[in-house]
C-alpha positions as CSV (number, residue, x, y, z in Angstrom):
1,X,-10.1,0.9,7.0
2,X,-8.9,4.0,7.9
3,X,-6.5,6.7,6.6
4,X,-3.3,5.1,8.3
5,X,-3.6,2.0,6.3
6,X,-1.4,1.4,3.4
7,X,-2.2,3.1,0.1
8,X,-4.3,0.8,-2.6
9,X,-2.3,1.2,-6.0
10,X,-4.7,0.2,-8.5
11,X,-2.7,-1.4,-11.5
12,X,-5.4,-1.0,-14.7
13,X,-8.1,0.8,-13.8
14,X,-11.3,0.0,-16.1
15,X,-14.6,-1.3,-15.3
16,X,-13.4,-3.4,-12.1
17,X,-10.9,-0.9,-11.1
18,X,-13.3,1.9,-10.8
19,X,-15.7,0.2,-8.7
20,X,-12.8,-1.1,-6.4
21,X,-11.6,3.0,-6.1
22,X,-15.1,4.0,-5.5
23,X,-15.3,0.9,-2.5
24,X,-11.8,1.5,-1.4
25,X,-12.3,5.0,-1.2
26,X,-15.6,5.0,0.5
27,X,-13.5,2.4,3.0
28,X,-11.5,5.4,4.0
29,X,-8.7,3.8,2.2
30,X,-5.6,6.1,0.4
31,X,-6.3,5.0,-3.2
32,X,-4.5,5.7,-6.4
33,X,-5.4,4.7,-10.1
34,X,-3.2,3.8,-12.6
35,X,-3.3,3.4,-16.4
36,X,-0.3,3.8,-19.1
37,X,-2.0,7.2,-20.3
38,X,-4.1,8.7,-17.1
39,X,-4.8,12.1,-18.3
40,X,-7.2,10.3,-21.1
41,X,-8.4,6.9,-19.4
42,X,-8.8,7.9,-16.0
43,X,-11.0,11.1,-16.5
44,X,-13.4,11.0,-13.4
45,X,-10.7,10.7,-10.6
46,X,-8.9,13.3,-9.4
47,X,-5.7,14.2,-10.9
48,X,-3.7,13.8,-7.6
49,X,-5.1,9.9,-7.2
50,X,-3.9,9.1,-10.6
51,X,-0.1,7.1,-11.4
52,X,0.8,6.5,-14.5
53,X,1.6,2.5,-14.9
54,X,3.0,1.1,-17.9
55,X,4.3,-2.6,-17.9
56,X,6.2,-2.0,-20.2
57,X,7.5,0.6,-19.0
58,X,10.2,-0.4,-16.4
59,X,10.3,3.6,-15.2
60,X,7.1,4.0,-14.3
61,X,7.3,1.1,-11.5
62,X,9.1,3.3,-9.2
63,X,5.6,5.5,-8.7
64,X,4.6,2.6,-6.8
65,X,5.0,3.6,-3.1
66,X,7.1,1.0,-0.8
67,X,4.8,-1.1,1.6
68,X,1.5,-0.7,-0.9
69,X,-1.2,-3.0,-1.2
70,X,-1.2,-3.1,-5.5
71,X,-4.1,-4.9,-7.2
72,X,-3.3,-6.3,-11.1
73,X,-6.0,-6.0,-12.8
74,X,-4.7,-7.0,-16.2
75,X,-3.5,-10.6,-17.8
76,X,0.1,-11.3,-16.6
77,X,1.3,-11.1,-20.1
78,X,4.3,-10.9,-21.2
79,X,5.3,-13.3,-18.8
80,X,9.4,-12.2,-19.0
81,X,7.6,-8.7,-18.3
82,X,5.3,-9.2,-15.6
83,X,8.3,-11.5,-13.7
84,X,11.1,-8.3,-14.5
85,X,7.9,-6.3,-12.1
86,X,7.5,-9.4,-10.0
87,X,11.7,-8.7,-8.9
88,X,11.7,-5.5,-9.1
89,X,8.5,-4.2,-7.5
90,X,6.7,-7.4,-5.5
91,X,9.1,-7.4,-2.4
92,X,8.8,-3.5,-1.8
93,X,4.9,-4.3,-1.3
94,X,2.6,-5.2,1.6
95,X,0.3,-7.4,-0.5
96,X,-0.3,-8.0,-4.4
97,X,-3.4,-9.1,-5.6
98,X,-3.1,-10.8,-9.0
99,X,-6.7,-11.3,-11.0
100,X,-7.0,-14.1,-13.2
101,X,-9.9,-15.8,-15.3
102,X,-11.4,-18.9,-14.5
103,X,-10.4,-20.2,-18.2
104,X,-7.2,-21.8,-16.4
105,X,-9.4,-24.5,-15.2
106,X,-10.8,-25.3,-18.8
107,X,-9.9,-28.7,-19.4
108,X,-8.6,-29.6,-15.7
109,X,-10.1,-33.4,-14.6
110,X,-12.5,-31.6,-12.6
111,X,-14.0,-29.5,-15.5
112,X,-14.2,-32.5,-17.7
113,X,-16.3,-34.6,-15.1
114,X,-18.7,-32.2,-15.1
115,X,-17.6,-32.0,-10.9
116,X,-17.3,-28.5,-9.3
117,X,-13.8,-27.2,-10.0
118,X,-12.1,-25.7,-7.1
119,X,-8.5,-24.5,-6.2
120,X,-6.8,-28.2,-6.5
121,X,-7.5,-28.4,-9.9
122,X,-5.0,-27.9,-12.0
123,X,-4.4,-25.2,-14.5
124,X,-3.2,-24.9,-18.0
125,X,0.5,-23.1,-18.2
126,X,0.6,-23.2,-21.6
127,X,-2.0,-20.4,-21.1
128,X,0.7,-17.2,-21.0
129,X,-2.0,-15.1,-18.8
130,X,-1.4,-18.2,-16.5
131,X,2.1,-18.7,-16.6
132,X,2.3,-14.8,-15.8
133,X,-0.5,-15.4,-12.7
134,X,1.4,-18.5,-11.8
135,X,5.3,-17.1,-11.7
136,X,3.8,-14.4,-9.8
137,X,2.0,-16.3,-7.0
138,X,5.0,-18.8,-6.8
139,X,8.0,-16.7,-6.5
140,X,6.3,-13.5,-5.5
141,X,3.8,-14.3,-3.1
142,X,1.5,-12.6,-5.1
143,X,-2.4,-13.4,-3.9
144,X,-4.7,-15.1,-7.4
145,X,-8.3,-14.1,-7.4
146,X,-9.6,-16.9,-10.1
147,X,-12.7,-15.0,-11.4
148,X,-15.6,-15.7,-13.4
149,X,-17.9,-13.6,-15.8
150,X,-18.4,-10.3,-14.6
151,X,-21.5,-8.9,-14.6
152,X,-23.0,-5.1,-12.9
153,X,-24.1,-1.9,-13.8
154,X,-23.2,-1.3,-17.7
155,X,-22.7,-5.2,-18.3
156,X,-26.1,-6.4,-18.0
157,X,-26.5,-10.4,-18.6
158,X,-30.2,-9.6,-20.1
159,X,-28.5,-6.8,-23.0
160,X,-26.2,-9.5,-23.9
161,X,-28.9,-11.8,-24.5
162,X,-30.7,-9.2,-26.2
163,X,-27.7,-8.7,-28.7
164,X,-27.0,-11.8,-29.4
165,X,-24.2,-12.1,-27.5
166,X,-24.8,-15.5,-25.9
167,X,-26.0,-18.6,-27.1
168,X,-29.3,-20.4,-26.2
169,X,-27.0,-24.0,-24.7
170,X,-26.9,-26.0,-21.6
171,X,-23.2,-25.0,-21.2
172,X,-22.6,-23.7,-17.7
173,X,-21.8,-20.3,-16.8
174,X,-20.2,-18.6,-13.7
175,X,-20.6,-14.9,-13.0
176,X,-19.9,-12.5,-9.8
177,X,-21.3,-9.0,-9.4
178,X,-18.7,-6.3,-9.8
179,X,-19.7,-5.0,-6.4
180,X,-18.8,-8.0,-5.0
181,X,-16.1,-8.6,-6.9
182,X,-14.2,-5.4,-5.7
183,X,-15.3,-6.2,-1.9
184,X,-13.6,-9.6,-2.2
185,X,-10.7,-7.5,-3.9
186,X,-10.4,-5.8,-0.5
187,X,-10.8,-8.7,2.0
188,X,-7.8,-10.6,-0.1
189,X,-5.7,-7.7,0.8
190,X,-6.5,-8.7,4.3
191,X,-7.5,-11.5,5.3
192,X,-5.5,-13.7,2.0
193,X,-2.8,-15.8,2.1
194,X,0.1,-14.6,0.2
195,X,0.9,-17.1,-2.3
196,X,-2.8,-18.6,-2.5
197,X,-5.5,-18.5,-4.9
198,X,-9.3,-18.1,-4.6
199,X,-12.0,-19.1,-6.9
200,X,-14.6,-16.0,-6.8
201,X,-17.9,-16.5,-8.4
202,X,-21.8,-16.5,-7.3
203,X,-21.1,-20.0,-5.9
204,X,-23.9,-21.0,-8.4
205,X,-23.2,-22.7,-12.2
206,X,-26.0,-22.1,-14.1
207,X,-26.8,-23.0,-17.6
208,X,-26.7,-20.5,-20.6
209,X,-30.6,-22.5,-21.2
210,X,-32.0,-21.9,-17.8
211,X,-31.0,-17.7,-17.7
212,X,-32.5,-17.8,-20.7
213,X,-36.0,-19.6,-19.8
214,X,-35.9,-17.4,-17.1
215,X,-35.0,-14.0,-18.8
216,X,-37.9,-14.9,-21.8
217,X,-40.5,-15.3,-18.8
218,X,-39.1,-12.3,-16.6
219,X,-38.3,-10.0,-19.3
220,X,-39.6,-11.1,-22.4
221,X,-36.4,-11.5,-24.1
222,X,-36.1,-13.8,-27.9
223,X,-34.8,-17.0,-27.0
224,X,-31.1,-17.0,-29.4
225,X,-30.8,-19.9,-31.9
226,X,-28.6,-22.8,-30.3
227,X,-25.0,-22.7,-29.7
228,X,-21.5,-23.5,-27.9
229,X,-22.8,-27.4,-27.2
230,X,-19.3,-27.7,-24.8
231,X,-20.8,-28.4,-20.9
232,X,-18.7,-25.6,-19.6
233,X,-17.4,-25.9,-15.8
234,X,-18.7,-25.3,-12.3
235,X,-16.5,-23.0,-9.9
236,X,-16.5,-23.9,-6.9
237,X,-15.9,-20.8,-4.0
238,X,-16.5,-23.0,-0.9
239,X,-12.7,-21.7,-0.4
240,X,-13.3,-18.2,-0.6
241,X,-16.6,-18.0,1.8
242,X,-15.1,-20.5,4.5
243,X,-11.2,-19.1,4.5
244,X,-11.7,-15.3,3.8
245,X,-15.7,-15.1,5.7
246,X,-16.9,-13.0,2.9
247,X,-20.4,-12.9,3.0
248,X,-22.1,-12.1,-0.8
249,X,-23.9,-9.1,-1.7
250,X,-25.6,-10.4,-5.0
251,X,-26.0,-14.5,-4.5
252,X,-29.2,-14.3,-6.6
253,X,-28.4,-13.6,-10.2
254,X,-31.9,-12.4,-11.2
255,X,-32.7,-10.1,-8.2
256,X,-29.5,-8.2,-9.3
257,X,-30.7,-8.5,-12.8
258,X,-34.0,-7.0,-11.9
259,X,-32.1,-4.4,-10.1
260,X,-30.0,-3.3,-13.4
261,X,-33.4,-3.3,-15.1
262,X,-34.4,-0.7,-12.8
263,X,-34.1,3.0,-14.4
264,X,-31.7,5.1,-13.2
């Protein structure tokens, strides 16, 4: 990426968002944040890479530049809302990037078999997050990252076993790295089909009981008392590695962990 490629618009900046400014910039890329109040939630970026982006805020749509690449990183909610942007905003861009939540697969045939769930399966509109995602990809063109839990630097899997967070259960978990995440982020925007969608996890299920065992023995973490007894899904991103060639960064979920154990 270089300087002469489109400006990134980052649409909700938090924890995702800053990680894909910090990759995007590093990239070379032109990259702007933005967040309904800027001056207090984006404090950290410069003042002149900063929008300010309120959905519900028609006006503030126009700070988007014609032919940017824009990244969503909110739910598509409301739905009449996030369509009214879709019309107005979606055919001024180069690419959209719409991130959803592998929830919208809960219940699909594939979940319920206990079979990996990939991008056939279908998902629940009466979701409003997916109905938003959805009107989006379908009359927008607008690209669907379906992602799992997100884990990184400040959202350790071992501190939320530590706090209780999680139950000790065989229910199946999905997870991507935040790193990763934001490098997939970027590939979309370049290598995605417009009107798509791409499962992005680890590519591993693993169960809430095994990153347990394994955390007790590794890090001498309390085993929590038993819970959620649903069996969960397993993602599937065979799509993702063969269509868009990404290559993870953090496919072992514990040598990450041991690296966010690591001071400093």
């Amino acid at each position: 990426m270089t300087s002469s490629d489109p400006p990134l618009i980052i649409l909700g900046t938090g924890y995702t968002g800053r990680v894909l400014f910090r990759q995007a910039k590093a990239e070379g890329r032109i990259v702007f944040a933005a967040s309904r109040v800027p001056e207090k939630n984006l404090t950290g970026i410069p003042p002149e890479q900063r929008l300010r982006f309120d959905l519900d805020r028609a006006g503030t749509w126009d700070a988007i530049p014609a032919q940017a690449d824009a990244v969503w990183t909110f739910p598509a909610v409301p739905v009449d809302t996030a369509c009214a942007f879709g019309e107005q905003v979606a055919p001024r861009l180069r690419r959209l990037v719409v991130l959803g939540a592998t929830s919208a697969y809960d219940g699909s045939p594939q979940a319920v078999r206990g079979e990996p769930v990939d991008e056939t399966a279908p998902v629940d509109r009466t979701i409003a997050r997916v109905q938003g995602e959805e009107s989006l990809r379908e009359r927008y063109g607008a690209i669907v990252l379906r992602v799992a839990g997100i884990y990184g630097p400040g959202r350790n899997p071992l501190d939320w076993i530590r706090q209780g967070r999680v139950g000790y259960s065989h229910r199946f978990v999905n997870l991507i790295h935040v790193e990763d995440l934001a490098a997939i982020i970027l590939q979309s925007l370049e290598d995605g089909v417009p009107g798509d969608t791409y499962n992005v996890s680890d590519g591993t299920p693993r169960r809430w009981s095994e990153i347990m065992d394994a955390a007790a023995t590794r890090w001498g973490t309390g085993k929590p008392l038993p819970a959620d007894p649903t069996p969960g899904k397993r993602i599937s991103n065979r799509k993702l590695l063969a269509e868009l060639g990404y290559t993870l960064r953090y496919p072992d979920l514990y040598k990450a962990m041991e690296e966010l154990e690591q001071p400093g």
